[in-house]
LODREN-559830 format. One record per residue (C-alpha): x, y, z; chain. Coordinates in Angstrom, 2 decimals. Layout:
N
<r <X; Y; Z>; A>,
...
//
This chain:
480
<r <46.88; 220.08; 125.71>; A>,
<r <48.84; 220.33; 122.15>; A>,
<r <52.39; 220.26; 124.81>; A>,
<r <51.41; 217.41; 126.29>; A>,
<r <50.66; 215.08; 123.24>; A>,
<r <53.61; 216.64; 121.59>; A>,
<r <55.33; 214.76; 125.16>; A>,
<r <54.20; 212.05; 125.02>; A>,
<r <55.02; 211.06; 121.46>; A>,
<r <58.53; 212.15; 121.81>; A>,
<r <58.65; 209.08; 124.38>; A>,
<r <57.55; 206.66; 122.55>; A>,
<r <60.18; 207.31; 119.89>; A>,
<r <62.84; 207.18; 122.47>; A>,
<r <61.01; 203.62; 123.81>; A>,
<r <60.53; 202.15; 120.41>; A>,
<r <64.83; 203.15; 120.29>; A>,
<r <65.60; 201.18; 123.29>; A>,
<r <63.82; 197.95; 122.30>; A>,
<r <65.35; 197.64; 119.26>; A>,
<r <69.09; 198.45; 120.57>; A>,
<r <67.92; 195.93; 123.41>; A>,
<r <67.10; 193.59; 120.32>; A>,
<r <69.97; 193.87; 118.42>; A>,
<r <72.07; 193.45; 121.34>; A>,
<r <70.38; 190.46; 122.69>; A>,
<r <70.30; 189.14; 118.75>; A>,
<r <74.72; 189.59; 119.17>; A>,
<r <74.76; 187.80; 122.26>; A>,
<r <73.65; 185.11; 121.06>; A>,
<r <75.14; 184.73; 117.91>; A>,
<r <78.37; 185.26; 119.96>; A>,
<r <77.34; 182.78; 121.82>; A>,
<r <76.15; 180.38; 118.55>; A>,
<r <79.53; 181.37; 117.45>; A>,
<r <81.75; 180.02; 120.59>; A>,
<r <79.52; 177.12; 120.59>; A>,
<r <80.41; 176.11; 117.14>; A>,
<r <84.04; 177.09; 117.72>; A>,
<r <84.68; 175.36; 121.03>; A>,
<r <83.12; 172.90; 120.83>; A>,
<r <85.22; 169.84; 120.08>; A>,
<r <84.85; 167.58; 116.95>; A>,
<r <85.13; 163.64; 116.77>; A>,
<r <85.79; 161.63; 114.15>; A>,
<r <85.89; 157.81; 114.02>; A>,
<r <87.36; 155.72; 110.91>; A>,
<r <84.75; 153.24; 109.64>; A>,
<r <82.04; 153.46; 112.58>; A>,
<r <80.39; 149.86; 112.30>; A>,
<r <82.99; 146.84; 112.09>; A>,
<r <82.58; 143.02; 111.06>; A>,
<r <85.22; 140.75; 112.99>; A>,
<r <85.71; 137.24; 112.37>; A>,
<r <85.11; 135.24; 116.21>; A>,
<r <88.88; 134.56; 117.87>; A>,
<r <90.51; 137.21; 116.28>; A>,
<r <92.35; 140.11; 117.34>; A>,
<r <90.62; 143.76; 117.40>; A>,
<r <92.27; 146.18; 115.97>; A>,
<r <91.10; 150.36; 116.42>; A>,
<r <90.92; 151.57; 113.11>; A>,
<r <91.25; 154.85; 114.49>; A>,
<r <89.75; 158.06; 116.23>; A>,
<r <90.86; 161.76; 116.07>; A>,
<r <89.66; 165.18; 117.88>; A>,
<r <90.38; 169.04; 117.59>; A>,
<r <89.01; 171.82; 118.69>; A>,
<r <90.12; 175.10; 116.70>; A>,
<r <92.62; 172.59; 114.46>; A>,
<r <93.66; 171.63; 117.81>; A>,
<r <94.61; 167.89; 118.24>; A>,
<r <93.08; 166.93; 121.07>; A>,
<r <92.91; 163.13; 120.78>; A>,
<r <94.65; 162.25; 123.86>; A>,
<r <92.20; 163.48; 126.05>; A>,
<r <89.58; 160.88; 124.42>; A>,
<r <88.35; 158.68; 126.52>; A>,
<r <87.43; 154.95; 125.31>; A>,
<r <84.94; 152.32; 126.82>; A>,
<r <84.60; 148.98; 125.60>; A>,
<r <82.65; 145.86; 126.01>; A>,
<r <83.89; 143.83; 123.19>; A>,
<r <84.87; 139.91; 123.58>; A>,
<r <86.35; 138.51; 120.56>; A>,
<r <85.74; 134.54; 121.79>; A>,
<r <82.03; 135.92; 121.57>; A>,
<r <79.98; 136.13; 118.88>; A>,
<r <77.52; 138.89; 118.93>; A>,
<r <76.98; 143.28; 118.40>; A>,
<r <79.28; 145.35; 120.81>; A>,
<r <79.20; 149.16; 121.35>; A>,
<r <83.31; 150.88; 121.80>; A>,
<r <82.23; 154.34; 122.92>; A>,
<r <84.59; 157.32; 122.48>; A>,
<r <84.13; 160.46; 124.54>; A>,
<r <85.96; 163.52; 124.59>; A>,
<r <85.41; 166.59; 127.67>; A>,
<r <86.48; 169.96; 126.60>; A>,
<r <85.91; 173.15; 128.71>; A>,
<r <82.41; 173.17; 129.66>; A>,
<r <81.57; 170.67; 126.51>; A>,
<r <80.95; 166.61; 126.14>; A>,
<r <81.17; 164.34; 123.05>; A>,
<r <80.18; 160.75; 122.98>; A>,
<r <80.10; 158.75; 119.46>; A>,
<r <79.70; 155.08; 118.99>; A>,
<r <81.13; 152.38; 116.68>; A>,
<r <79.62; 148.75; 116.82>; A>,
<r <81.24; 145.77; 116.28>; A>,
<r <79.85; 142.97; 114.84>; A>,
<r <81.58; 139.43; 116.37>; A>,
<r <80.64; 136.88; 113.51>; A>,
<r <81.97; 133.90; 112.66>; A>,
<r <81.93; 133.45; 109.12>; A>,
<r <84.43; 130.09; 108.67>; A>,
<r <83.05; 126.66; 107.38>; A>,
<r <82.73; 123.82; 109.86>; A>,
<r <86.08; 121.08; 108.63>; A>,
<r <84.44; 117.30; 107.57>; A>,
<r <87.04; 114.44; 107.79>; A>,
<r <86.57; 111.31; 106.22>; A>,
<r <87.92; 108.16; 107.42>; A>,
<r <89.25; 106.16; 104.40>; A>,
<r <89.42; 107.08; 101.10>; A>,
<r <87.26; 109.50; 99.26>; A>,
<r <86.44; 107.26; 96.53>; A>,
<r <85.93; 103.38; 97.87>; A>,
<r <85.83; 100.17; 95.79>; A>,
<r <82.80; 98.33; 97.55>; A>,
<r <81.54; 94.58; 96.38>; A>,
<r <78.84; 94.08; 93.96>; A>,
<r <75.64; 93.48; 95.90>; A>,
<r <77.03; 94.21; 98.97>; A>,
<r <76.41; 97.31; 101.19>; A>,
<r <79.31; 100.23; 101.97>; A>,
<r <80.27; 99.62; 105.91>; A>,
<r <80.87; 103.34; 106.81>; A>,
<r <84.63; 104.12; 107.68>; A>,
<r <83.51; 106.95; 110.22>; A>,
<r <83.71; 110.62; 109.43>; A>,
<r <84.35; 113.90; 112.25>; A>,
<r <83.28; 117.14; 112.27>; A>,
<r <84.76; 120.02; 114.00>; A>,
<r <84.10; 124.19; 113.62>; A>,
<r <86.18; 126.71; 114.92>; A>,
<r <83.66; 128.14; 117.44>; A>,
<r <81.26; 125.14; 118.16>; A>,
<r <83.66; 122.65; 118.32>; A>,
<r <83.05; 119.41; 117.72>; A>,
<r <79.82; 118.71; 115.44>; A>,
<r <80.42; 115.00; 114.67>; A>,
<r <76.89; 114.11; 115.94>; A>,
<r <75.23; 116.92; 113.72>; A>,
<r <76.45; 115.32; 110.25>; A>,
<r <73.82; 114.69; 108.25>; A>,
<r <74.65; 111.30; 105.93>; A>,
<r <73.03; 111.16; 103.27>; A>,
<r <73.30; 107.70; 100.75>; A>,
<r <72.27; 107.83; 97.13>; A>,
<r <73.28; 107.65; 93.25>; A>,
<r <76.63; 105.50; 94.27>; A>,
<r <77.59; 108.40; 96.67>; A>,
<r <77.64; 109.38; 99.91>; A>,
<r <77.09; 113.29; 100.99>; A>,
<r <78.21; 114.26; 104.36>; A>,
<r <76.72; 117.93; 105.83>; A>,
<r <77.22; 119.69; 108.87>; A>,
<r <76.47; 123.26; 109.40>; A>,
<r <77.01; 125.57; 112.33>; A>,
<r <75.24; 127.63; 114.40>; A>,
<r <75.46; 130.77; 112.21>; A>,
<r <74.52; 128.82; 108.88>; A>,
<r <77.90; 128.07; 107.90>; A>,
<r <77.29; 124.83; 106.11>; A>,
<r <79.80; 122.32; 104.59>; A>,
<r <79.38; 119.43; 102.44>; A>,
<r <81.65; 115.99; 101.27>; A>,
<r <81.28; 113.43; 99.21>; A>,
<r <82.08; 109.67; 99.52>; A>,
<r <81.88; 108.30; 95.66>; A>,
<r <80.99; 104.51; 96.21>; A>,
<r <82.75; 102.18; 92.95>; A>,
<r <80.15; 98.94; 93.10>; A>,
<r <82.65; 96.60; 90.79>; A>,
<r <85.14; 93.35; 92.11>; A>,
<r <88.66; 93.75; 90.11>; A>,
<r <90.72; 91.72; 92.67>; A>,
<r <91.92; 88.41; 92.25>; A>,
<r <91.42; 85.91; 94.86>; A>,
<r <94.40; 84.77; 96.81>; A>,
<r <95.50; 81.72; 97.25>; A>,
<r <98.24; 80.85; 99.82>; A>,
<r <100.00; 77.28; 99.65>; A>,
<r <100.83; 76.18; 102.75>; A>,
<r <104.49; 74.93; 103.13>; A>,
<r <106.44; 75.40; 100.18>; A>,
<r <106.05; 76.15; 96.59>; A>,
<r <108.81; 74.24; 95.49>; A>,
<r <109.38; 70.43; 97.67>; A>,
<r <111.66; 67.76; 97.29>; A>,
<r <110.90; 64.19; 98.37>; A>,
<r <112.54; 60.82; 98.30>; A>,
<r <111.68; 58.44; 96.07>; A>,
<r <109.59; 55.59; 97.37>; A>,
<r <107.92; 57.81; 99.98>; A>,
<r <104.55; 59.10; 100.28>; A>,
<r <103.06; 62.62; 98.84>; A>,
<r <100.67; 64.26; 100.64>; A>,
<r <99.78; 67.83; 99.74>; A>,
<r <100.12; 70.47; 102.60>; A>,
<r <96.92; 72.00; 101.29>; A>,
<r <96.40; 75.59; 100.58>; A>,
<r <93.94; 78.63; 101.91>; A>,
<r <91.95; 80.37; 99.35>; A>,
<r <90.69; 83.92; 99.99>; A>,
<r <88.73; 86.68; 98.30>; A>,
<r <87.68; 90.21; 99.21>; A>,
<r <83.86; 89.89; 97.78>; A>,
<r <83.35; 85.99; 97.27>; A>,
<r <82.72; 84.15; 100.04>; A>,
<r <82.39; 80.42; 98.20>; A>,
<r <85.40; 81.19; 96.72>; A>,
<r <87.17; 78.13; 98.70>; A>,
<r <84.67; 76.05; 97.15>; A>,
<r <85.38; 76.81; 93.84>; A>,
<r <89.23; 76.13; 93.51>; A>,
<r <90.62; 73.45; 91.06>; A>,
<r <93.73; 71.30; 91.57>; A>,
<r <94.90; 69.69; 88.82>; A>,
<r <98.09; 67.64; 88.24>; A>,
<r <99.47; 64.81; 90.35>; A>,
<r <102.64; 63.31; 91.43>; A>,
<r <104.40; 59.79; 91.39>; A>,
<r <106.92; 59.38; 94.17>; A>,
<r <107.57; 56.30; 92.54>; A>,
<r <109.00; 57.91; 90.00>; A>,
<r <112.40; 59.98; 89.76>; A>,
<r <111.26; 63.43; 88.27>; A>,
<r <109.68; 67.02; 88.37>; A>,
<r <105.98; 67.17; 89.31>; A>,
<r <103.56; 70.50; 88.67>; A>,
<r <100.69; 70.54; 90.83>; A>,
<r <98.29; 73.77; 89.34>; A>,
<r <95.76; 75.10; 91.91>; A>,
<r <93.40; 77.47; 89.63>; A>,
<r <90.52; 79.67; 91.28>; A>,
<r <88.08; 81.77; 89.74>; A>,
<r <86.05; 84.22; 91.63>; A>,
<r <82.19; 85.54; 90.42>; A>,
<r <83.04; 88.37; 89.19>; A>,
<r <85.80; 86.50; 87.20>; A>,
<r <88.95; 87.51; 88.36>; A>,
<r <91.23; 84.35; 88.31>; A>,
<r <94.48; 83.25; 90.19>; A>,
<r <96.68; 80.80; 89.41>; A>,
<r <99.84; 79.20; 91.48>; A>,
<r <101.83; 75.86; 90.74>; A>,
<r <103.64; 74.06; 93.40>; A>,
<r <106.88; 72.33; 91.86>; A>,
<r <107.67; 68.29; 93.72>; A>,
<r <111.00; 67.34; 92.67>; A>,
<r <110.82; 63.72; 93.11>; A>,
<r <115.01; 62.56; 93.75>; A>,
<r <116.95; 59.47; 95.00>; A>,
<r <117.32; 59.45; 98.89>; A>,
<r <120.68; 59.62; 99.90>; A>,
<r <119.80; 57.41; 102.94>; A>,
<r <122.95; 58.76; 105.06>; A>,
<r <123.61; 62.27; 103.60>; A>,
<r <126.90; 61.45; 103.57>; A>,
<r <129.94; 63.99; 102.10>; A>,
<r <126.61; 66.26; 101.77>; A>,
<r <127.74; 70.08; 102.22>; A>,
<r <124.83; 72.56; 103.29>; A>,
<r <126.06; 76.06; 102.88>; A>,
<r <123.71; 78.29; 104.91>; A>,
<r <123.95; 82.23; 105.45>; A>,
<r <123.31; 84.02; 108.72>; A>,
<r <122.07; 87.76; 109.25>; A>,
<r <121.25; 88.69; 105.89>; A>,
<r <119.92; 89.75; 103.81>; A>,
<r <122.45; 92.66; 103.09>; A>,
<r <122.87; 95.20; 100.11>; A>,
<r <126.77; 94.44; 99.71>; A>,
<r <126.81; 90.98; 100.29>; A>,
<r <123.53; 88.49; 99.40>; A>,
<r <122.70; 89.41; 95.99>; A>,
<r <126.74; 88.64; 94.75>; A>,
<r <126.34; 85.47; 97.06>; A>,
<r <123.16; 84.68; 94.80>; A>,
<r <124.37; 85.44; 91.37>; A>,
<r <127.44; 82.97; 92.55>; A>,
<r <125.25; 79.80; 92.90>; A>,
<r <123.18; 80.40; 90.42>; A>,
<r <126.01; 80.21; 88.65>; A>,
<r <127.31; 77.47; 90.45>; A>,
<r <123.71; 75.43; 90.22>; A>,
<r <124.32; 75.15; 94.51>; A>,
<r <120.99; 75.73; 96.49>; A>,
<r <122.34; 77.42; 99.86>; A>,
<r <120.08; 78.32; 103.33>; A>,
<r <119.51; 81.76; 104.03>; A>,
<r <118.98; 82.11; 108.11>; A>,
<r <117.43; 85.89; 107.63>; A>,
<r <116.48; 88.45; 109.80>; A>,
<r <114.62; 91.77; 109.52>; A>,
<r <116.47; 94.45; 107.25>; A>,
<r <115.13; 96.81; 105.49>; A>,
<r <112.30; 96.93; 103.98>; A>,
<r <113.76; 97.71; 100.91>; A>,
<r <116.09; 94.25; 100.79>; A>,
<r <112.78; 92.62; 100.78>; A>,
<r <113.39; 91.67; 96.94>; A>,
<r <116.40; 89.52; 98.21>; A>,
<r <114.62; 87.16; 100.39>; A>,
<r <112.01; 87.07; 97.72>; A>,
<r <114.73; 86.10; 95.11>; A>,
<r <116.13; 83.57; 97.61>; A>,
<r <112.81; 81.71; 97.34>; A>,
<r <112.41; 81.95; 93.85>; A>,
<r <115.33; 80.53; 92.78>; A>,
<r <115.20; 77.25; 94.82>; A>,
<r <117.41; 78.19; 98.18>; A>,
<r <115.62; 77.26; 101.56>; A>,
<r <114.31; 80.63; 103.41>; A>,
<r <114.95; 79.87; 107.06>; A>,
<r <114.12; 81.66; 110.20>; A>,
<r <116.70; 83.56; 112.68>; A>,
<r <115.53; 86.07; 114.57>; A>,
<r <113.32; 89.17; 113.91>; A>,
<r <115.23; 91.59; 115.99>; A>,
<r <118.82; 89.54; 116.21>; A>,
<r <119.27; 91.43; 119.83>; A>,
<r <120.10; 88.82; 122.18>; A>,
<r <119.03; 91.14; 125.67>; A>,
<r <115.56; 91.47; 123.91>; A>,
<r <114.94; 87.63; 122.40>; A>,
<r <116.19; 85.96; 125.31>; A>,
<r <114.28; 88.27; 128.04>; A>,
<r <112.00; 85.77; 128.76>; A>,
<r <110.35; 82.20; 126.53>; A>,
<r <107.28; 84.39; 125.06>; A>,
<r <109.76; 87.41; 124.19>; A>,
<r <111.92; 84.45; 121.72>; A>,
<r <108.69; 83.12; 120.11>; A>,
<r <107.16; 86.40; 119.98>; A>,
<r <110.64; 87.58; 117.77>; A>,
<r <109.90; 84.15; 115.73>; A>,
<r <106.33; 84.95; 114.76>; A>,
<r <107.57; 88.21; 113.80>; A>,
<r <110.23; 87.33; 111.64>; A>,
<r <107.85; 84.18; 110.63>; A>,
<r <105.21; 86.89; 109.21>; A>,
<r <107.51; 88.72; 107.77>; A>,
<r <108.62; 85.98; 105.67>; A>,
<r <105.30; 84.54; 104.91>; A>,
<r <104.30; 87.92; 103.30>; A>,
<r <107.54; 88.21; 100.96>; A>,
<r <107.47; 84.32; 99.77>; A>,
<r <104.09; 83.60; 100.94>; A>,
<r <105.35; 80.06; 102.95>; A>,
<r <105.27; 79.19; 106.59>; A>,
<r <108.77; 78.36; 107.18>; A>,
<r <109.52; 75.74; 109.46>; A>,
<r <113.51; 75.77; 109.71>; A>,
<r <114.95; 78.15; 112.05>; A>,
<r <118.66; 78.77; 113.59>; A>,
<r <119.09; 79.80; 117.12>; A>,
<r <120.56; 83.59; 117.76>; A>,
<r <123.81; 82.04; 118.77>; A>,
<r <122.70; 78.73; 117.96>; A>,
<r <120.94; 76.10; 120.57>; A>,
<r <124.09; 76.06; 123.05>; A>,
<r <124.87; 79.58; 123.23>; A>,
<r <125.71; 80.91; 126.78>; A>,
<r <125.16; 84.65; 126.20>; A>,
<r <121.64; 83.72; 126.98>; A>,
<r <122.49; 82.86; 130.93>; A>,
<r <122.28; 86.57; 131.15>; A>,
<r <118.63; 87.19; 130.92>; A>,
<r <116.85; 84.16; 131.35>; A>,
<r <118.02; 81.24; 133.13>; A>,
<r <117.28; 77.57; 131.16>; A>,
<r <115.64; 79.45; 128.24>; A>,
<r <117.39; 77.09; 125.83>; A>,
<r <116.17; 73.83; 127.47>; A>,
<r <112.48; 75.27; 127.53>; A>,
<r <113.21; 76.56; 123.55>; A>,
<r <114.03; 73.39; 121.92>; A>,
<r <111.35; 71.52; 122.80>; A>,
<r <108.98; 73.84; 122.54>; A>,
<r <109.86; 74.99; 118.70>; A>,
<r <109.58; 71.74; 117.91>; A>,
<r <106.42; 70.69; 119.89>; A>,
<r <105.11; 73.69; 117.42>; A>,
<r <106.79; 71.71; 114.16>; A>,
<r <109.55; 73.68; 113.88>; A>,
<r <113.03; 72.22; 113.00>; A>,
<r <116.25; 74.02; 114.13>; A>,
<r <119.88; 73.74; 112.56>; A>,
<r <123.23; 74.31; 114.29>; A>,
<r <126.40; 73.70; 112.45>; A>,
<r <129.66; 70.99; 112.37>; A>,
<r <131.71; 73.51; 110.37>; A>,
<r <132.31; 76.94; 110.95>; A>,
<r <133.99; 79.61; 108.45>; A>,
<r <134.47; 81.38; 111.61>; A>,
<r <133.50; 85.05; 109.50>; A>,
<r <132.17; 86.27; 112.19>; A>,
<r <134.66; 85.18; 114.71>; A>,
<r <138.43; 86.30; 114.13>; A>,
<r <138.87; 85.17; 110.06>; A>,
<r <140.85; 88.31; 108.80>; A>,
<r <141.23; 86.85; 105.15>; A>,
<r <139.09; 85.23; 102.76>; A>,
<r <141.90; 82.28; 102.97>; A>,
<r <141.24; 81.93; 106.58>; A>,
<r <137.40; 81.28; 105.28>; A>,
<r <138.06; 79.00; 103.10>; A>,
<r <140.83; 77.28; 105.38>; A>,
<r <138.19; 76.91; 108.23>; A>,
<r <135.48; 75.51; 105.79>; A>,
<r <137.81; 73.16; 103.90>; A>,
<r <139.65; 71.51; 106.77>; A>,
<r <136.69; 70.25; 108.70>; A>,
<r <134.68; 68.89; 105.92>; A>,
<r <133.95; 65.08; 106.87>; A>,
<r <132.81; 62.51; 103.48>; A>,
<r <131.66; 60.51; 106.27>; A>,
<r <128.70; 62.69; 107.40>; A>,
<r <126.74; 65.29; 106.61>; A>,
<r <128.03; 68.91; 106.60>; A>,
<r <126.12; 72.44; 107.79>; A>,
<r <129.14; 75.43; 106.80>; A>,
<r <127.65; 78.50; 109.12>; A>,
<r <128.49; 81.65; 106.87>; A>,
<r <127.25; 85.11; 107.19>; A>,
<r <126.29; 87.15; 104.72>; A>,
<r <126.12; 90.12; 106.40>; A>,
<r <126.94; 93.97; 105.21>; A>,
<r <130.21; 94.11; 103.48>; A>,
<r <131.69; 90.54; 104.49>; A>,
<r <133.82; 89.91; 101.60>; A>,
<r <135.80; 87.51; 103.01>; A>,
<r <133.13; 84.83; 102.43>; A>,
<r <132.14; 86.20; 99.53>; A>,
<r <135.34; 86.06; 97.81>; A>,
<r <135.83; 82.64; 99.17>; A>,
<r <132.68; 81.14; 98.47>; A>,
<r <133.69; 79.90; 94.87>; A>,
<r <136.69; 78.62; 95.80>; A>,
<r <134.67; 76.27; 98.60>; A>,
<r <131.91; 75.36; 96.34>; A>,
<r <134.69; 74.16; 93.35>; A>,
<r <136.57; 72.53; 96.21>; A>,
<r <133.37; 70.71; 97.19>; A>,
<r <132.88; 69.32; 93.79>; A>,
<r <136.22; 68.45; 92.90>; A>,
<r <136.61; 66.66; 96.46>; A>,
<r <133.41; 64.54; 95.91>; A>,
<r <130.86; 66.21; 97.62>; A>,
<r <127.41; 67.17; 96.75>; A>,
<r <125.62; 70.24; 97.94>; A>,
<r <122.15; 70.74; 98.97>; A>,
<r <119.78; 72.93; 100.89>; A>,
<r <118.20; 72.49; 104.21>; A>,
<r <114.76; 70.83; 103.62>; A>,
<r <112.30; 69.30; 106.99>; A>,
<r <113.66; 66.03; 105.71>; A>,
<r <117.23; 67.16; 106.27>; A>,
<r <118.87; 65.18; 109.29>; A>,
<r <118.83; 67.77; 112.40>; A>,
<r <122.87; 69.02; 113.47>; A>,
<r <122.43; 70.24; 116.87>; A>,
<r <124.84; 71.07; 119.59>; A>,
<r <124.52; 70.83; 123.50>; A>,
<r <122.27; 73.11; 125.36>; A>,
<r <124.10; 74.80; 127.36>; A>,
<r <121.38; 76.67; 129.35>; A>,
//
């Protein structure tokens, strides 16, 4: 009985021996296999995992890497995407790398935002003279955004305090304001415009009657109403005559312009009367030497002008202010374009006749033909454009000039002796006389002979004067 517990207890030991080997053998196994895990398994690592793009920009990966056992392994990653950078919104890029028997996935979102302002444009000026007790008329305004496009309709105007406040804001809150500043006060003078000229010459004996004027003003309305003309003439009476037409607006700007009547002895005939006049000018070489000559000279000439530069303006203006006759010759000076057709002539006319009226500020009536009334060159584009011409300029009051003496300056003279050879030799005491000149870019010629005909003139008997609507009409033949 004492052998047989004695066994048994031997067994147990040996039992109790193999569980725990069986333990710590199962315990190695696994840690092996804790171990491998942790070894084999591959790592991932992304650069900055959630991103913030602006909308319609380019992506770009800020990076990704793998290893496994300082192994690079980032090759074998495998990227899915659903990002759209037009779109705003949250997208998922999803990175997954396969190694062995193990799988990695990580994520990185990306945030599509649109953070830029919407863009307000104002029409006009940002800060706007308005009248006194009158209301701002809106200029119009725009809107646009980079994503929603156009948001004109969603501005939000607001009036108030003597400015205007313009807001828009998109659909992710952007918002964006502007101002209008609003300047309630009247510092311009009225305007008055005379009509026909600011400086007239009539015969004594005949009858005055004032061409009138237009009076305007950018706030007053009445204004017209409230002009006063003082002074008066006596065309009975040799002399110079100031009539003063004053204006004075309610907010108390005033304007002022005189119109000068030179009251002479009529010539009835014009005879031995020589009328210089000057085609195609005005001209940076040529018209302001031709200008400083008869002032010096006391001769008022005709200046036939067409459209220069903007910056010879100051010569036409200087024409007019010192007592020469501003006349009209064409606004383009191409004959294939004024003679096209009868409305593409008096369209050219009104040109040039605006272009006048705003330098001198008169409506002149006296105009030369491109090639005068009996040129031919105008057969080639419009057949009897001459005969319908000269009646109709002067059904509309106009008054054209030709010419009985020709310095020929712009036809074969090689020498300023041939110019003043061609003047001088067909001047007539026995009529009146219209020189055609050109004072054109560079055409000394006529400048260097102009003196020379002007002391000639004098010396010889003549007088000089400038074309005026009471100046008898020299006209040649139409031709077509």
């Amino acid at each position: 009985m004492v052998k047989l517990l004695i066994g048994s207890d031997k067994m147990l030991k040996q039992y109790k021996k193999i569980i725990i080997i069986a333990i710590i053998i199962l315990v190695v196994l696994a840690l092996a296999s804790f171990i491998t895990c942790i070894v084999l398994t591959p790592k991932l690592y992304l650069t900055d995992k959630d991103i913030d793009i602006e909308v319609n920009t380019e992506y770009k990966e800020p990076g990704y890497k793998s290893y496994v056992i300082n192994k690079d392994i980032t090759d074998k990653v495998k990227v899915k995407s659903n990002l759209n950078t037009d779109k705003v919104g949250n997208y998922t890029i999803t990175y997954e790398i396969k190694y062995l028997i193990f799988n990695v996935k990580k994520t990185r979102t990306i945030r599509v935002v649109d953070k830029e302002y919407p863009a307000i444009n104002l029409n006009g000026k940002e800060e706007v003279t308005v009248c006194p007790n009158t209301k701002y008329t809106e200029e119009g305004f725009s809107a646009s955004d980079n994503y929603d496009g156009d948001l004109t309709k969603k501005v939000e105007r607001i009036e108030k305090d003597n400015e205007i406040i313009y807001s828009v804001k998109d659909t992710f809150g952007n918002l964006t304001t502007k101002k209008r500043k609003l300047i309630y006060e009247d510092k311009e003078p009225p305007t008055i415009r005379l009509n026909g000229y600011n400086n007239m010459t009539i015969y004594l004996g005949s009858t005055f009657r004032d061409p009138g004027y237009e009076v305007t003003d950018n706030c007053d309305s009445n204004v017209a109403n409230k002009i006063d003309v003082s002074g008066s003439v006596n065309p009975n009476q040799i002399g110079v005559y100031v009539i003063t037409y004053k204006v004075t607006d309610d907010a108390g700007n005033t304007t002022e312009v005189k119109r000068t009547i030179n009251v002479i002895y009529q010539n009835i005939t014009h005879s031995g009367t020589i009328y210089l006049t000057f085609d195609d000018g005005p001209s940076s070489t040529i018209t302001g030497k031709i200008l400083d000559i008869l002032k010096e000279e006391n001769i008022k000439a005709t200046f036939f002008v067409i459209n220069k530069s903007d910056n010879l303006n100051y010569l036409i203006k200087r024409e007019y202010d010192e007592g020469h006759t501003v006349g009209l010759h064409s606004y383009s000076h191409n004959y294939a374009d004024v003679y096209s057709s009868n409305n593409a002539y008096l369209d050219d006319l009104n040109k040039i006749s605006k272009k006048v009226n705003s330098i001198t500020g008169i409506n002149s009536k006296i105009i030369r033909f491109p090639g005068g009334s009996s040129n031919t060159v105008s057969k080639n584009y419009t057949k009897g454009v001459m005969s319908y011409l000269t009646r109709e300029v002067t059904k509309q009051g106009y008054r054209y000039f030709d010419w009985n003496v020709s310095a020929e300056d712009a036809a074969g003279a090689k020498s300023s002796t041939e110019v003043y050879n061609n003047v001088i030799s067909n001047l007539r005491h026995n009529r009146i006389n219209v020189i055609l000149m050109h004072d054109f870019e560079n055409n000394y010629y006529t400048l260097n002979a102009l003196r020379k005909i002007i002391q000639y003139g004098k010396n010889n008997g003549y007088t000089f004067s400038n074309i005026t609507m009471n100046t008898p009409q020299i006209t040649h033949g139409v031709n077509n």
